[in-house]
C-alpha positions in Angstrom: 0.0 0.0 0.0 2.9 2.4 1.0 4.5 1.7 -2.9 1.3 2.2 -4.0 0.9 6.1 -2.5 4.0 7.0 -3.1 4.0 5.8 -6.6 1.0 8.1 -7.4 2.6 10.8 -5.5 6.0 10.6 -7.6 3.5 11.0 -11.0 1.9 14.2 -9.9 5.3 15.8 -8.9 6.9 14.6 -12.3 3.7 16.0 -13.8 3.8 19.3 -12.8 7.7 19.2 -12.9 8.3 17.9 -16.8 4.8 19.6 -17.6 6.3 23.1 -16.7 9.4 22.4 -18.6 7.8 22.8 -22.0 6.7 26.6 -21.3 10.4 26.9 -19.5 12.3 25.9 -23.0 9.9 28.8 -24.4 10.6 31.3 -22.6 14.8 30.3 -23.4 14.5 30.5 -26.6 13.9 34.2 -26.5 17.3 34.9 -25.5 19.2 31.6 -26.5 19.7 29.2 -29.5 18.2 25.7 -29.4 21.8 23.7 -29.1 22.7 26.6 -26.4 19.5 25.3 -24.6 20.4 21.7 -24.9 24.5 21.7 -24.0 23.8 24.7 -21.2 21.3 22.3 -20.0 23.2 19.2 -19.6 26.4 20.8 -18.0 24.6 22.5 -15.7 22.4 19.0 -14.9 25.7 17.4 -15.0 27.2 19.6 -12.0 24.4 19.2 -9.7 23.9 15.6 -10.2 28.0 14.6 -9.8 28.3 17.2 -6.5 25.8 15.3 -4.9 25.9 11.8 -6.3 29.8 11.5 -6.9 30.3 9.4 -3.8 28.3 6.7 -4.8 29.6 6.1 -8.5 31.5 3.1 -6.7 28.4 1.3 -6.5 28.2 0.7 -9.7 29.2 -2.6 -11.1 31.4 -2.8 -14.1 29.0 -4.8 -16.3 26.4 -2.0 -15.5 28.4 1.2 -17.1 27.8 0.4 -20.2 24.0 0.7 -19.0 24.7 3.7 -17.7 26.1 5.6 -20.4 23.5 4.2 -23.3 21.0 5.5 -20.7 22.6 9.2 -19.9 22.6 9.6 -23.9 18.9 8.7 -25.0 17.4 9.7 -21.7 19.0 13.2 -21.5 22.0 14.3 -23.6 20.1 13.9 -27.2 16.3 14.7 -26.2 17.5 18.0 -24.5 18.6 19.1 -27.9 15.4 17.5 -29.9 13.1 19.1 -27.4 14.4 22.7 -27.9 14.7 22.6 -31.7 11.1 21.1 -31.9 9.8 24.3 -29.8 11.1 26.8 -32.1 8.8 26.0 -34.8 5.9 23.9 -33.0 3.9 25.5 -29.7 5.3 24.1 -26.5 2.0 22.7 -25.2 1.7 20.4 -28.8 5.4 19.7 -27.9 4.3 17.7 -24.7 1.1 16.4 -26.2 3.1 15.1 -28.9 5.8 13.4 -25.8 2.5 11.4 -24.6 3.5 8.6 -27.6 6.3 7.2 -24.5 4.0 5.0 -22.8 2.5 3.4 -26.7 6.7 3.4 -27.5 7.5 2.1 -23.8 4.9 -1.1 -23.8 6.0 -2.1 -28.0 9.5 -1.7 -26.9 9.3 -3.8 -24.1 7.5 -6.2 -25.3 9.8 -6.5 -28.9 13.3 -5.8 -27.6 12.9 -6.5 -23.7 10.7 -9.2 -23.5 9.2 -6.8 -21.0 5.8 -8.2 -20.5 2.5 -5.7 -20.3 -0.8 -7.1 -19.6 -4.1 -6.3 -21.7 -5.6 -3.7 -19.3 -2.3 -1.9 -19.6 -2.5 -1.8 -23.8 -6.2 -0.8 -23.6 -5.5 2.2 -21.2 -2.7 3.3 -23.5 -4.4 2.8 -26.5 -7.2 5.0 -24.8 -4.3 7.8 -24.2 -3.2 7.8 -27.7 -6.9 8.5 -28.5 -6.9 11.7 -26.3 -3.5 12.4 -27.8 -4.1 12.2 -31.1 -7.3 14.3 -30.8 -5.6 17.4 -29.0 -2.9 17.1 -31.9 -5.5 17.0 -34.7 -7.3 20.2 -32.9 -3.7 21.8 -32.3 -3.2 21.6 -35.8 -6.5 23.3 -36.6 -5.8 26.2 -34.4 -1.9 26.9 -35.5 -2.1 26.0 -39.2 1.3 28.0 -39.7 3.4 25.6 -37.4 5.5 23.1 -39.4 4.9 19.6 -38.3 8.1 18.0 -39.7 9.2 19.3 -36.4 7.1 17.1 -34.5 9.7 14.1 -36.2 12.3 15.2 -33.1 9.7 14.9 -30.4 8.7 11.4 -32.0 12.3 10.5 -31.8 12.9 11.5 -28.4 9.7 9.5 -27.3 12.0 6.6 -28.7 15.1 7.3 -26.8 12.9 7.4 -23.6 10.7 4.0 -24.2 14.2 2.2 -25.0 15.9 4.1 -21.3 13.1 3.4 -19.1 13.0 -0.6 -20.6 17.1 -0.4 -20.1 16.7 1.0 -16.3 13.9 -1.5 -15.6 16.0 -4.7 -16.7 19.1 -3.9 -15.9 19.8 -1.4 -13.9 17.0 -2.1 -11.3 19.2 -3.0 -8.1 21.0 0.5 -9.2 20.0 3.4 -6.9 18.0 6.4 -8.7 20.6 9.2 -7.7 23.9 7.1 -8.6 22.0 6.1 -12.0 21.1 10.0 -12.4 24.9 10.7 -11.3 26.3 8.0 -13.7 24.5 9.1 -16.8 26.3 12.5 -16.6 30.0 11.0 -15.7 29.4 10.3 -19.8 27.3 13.4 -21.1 29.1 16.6 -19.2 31.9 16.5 -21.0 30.3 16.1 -24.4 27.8 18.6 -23.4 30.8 21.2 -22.0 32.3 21.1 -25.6 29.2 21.0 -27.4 28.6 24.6 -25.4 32.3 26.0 -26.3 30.5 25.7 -30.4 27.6 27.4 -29.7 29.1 30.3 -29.1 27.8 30.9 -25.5 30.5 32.4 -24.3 31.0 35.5 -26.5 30.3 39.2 -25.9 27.7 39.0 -28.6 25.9 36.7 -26.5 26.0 38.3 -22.9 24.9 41.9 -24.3 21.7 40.3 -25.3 18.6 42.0 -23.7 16.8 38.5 -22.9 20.4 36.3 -21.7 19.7 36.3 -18.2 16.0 35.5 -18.2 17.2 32.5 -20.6 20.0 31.7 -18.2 17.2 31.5 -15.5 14.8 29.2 -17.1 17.4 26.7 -18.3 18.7 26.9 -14.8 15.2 26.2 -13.6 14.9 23.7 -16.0 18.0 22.2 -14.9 17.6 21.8 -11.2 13.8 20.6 -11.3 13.1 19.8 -14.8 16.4 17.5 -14.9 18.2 16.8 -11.8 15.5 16.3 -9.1 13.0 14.3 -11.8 15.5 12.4 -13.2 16.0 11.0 -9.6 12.2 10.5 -9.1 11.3 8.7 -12.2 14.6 6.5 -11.9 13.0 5.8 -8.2 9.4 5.5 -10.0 10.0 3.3 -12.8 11.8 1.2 -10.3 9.4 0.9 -8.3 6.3 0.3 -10.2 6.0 -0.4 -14.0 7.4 0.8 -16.7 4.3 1.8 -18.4 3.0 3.3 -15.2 6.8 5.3 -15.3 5.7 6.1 -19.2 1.8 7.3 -18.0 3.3 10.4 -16.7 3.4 11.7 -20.6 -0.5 11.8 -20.4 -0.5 13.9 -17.9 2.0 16.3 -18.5 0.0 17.7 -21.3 -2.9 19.0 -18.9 -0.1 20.9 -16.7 1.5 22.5 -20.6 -1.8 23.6 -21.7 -2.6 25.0 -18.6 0.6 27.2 -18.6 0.2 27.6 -22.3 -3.6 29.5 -21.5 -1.6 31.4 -18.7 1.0 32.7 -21.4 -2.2 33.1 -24.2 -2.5 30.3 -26.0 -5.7 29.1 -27.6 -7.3 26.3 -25.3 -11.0 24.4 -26.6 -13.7 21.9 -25.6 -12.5 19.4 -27.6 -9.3 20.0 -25.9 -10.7 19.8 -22.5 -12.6 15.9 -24.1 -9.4 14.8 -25.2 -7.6 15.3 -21.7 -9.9 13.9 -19.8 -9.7 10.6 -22.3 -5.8 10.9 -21.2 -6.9 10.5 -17.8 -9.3 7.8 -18.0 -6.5 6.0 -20.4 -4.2 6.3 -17.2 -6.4 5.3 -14.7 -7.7 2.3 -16.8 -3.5 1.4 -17.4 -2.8 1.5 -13.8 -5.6 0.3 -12.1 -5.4 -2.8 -10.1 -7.8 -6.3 -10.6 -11.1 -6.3 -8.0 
């Protein structure tokens, strides 16, 4: 019963957390380029995460590291760059609908690579979640005719990396504790991520006498500390845990948190909108409940 609570309580933080995050990257590309976004991100993820989880890297087995590192890239390094290039030409709130395809990704995955197995309750639910998905995309489209949806390719890759790191953190990395996976990943990516930085030109004059740097520099540092460091840690601890579509089922709810912060910040919000997230719901509550 405890696991059970504090499993539900981990998806509502991660909710509002990751479902904030979309409106944060906004905001950042006022005053900074998308790769500026994604490498300021990860070095500044990577610093918080090794000060405080550098001490227990010695946990970690040697047969596990090259877990670790396959997960660091395709959970964080790559969709922190996907993510921001998606939002400069599609609205941030279709960006999260869009990230809902994770759990659909996370259960075919599973089953086809991981021989992770998902019952029928837990397909239905999902399938029911796609349905809400799909229909706040289709009325998405309607209202913002002038975004290019080619974009939406980066967000459907990055739903890819995720389905194949939460599978990899579920079988084999499930004795490994959240913060020293967290901690781990960015032993590979800061380094990457420092250099990647040095190319973006970040550190130049040009860049600093912008008007909108420091509000920039303040959302990716938000997005960095809450969005990445702190819910890293929580969903490693979640999908370990529970399952890893009930992990994944924290992509249906993110878009209800995004489109409330996109109405906030004037974005167009309908009925059929409001239909569609409450299908999301019922798709996770149907995933997730247990057998009477």
């Amino acid at each position: 019963m405890k696991n059970i609570n504090i499993k539900w309580l981990y998806l509502v933080i991660l909710s509002v957390i990751w479902g904030s995050s979309f409106i944060l990257i906004k905001k950042a590309l006022i005053g900074l380029t998308p790769f500026q976004i994604g490498s300021l991100r990860n070095v500044l993820t990577g610093i918080i995460l090794l000060v405080f989880g550098y001490s227990s890297l010695k946990n970690i087995k040697k047969t596990q590291w090259k877990w670790i590192a396959i997960s660091g890239f395709l959970g964080s390094f790559f969709p922190a760059f996907l993510f921001a290039i998606a939002e400069t030409e599609i609205d941030s709130a279709i960006t999260s609908i869009l990230n809902s395809l994770v759990p659909l990704n996370t259960i075919l995955m599973g089953a086809a690579v991981f021989k992770i197995a998902s019952t029928k309750r837990q397909v239905v639910g999902v399938i029911i979640g796609f349905i809400g998905t799909a229909l706040l995309i289709l009325k998405g489209a309607e209202i913002n005719p002038n975004q290019n949806y080619l974009y939406a390719s980066f967000i459907i890759i990055s739903t890819l990396m995720y389905a194949a790191n939460v599978n990899i953190i579920k079988r084999y990395l499930q004795d490994v504790k959240p913060l020293t996976i967290a901690a781990g990943n960015y032993v590979f990516i800061i380094i990457p991520a420092f250099v990647a930085l040095l190319f973006t030109n970040f550190f130049s004059s040009e860049t600093f006498n912008s008007e909108t740097i420091w509000n920039a520099i303040i959302c990716v540092a938000i997005l960095s500390i809450f969005g990445t460091a702190l819910a890293k840690v929580l969903f490693n601890k979640l999908i370990q845990i529970s399952t890893p579509v009930f992990a994944t089922s924290v992509t249906y709810l993110m878009p209800i948190v995004a489109l409330i912060w996109g109405l906030l910040d004037r974005e167009n919000f309908t009925p059929l909108q409001g239909i569609a997230t409450l299908i999301i719901l019922a798709g996770v509550y149907i995933a997730n409940r247990k057998k009477t």
